[in-house]
N, C-alpha and C positions, 0 to 999 in steps of 0.2 A: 285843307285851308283853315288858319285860324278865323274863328268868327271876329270880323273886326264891325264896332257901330259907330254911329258920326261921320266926323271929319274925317277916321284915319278909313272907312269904310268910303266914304266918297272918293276919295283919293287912290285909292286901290281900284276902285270902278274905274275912274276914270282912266286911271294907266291901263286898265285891261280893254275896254273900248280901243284907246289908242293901238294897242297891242294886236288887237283884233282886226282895225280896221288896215295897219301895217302889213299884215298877213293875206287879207283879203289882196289887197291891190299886189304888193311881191307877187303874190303866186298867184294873179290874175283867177278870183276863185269865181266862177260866176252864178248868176239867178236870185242872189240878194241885193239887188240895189235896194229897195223899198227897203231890206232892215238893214242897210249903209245910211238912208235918211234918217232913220229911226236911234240909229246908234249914234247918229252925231246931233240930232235933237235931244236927247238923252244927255249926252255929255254938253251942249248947251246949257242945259235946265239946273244939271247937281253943279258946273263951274260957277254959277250966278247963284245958287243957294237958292232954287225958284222950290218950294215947297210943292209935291206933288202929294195928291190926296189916294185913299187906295185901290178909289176907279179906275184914276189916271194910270198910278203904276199898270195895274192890271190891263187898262189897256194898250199901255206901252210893251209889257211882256206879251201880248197875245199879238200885236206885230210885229214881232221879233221870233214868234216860238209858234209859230205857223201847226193847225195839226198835221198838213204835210208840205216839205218843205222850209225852209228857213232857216234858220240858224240851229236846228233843231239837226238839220240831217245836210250840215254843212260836213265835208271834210275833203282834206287832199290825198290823191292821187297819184304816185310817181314811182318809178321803176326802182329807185334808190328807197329800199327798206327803213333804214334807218332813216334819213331825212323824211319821208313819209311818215314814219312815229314820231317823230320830234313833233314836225308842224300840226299834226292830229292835234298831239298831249298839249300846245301851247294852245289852237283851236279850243280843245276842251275847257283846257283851266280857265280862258277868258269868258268862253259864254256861260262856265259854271256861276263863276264870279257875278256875271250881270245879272244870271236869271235868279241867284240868291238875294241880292240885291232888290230885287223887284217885288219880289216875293216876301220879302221881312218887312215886320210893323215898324 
């Protein structure tokens, strides 16, 4: 992933949220509701430009990236090889996206 900062960095969060939360519901993924609230409080906060401080962030990644469970040890399941790597790699790239995101100054 290119490191992007700013605007073109919120924008890229936020398509990946969207991305993520598309994926979750499609393939009915379950045990994250709480980081489904959290991902779309999130994508609230950066669409409104609401400045977060690096508490916040951090405590926005620690409900998201659970030490067990969450978004952390999300991933699909399905008989179909291939479409199971797909939706993993797309899984991946968006929560990699977010939790960089959260994590940068």
């Amino acid at each position: 992933m290119i490191f992007l900062r700013g605007v073109d960095m919120e924008i890229k969060v936020i398509e990946e949220i969207d991305n993520l939360l598309n994926l979750i519901e499609q393939y009915q993924l379950k045990g994250v509701t709480s980081q489904v609230n959290s991902l779309k409080e999130l994508k609230y906060i950066i669409s409104n430009h609401i400045e977060l401080s690096t508490r916040e962030k951090m405590n926005i990644h620690y409900s998201l990236f659970l030490p067990r469970g969450g978004l952390s040890e999300l991933y699909y399941m399905d008989a179909n090889l291939e479409r199971m790597m797909s939706v993993n790699n797309q899984l991946s790239y968006a929560i990699d996206t977010i939790g960089k995101f959260l994590m940068a100054d």
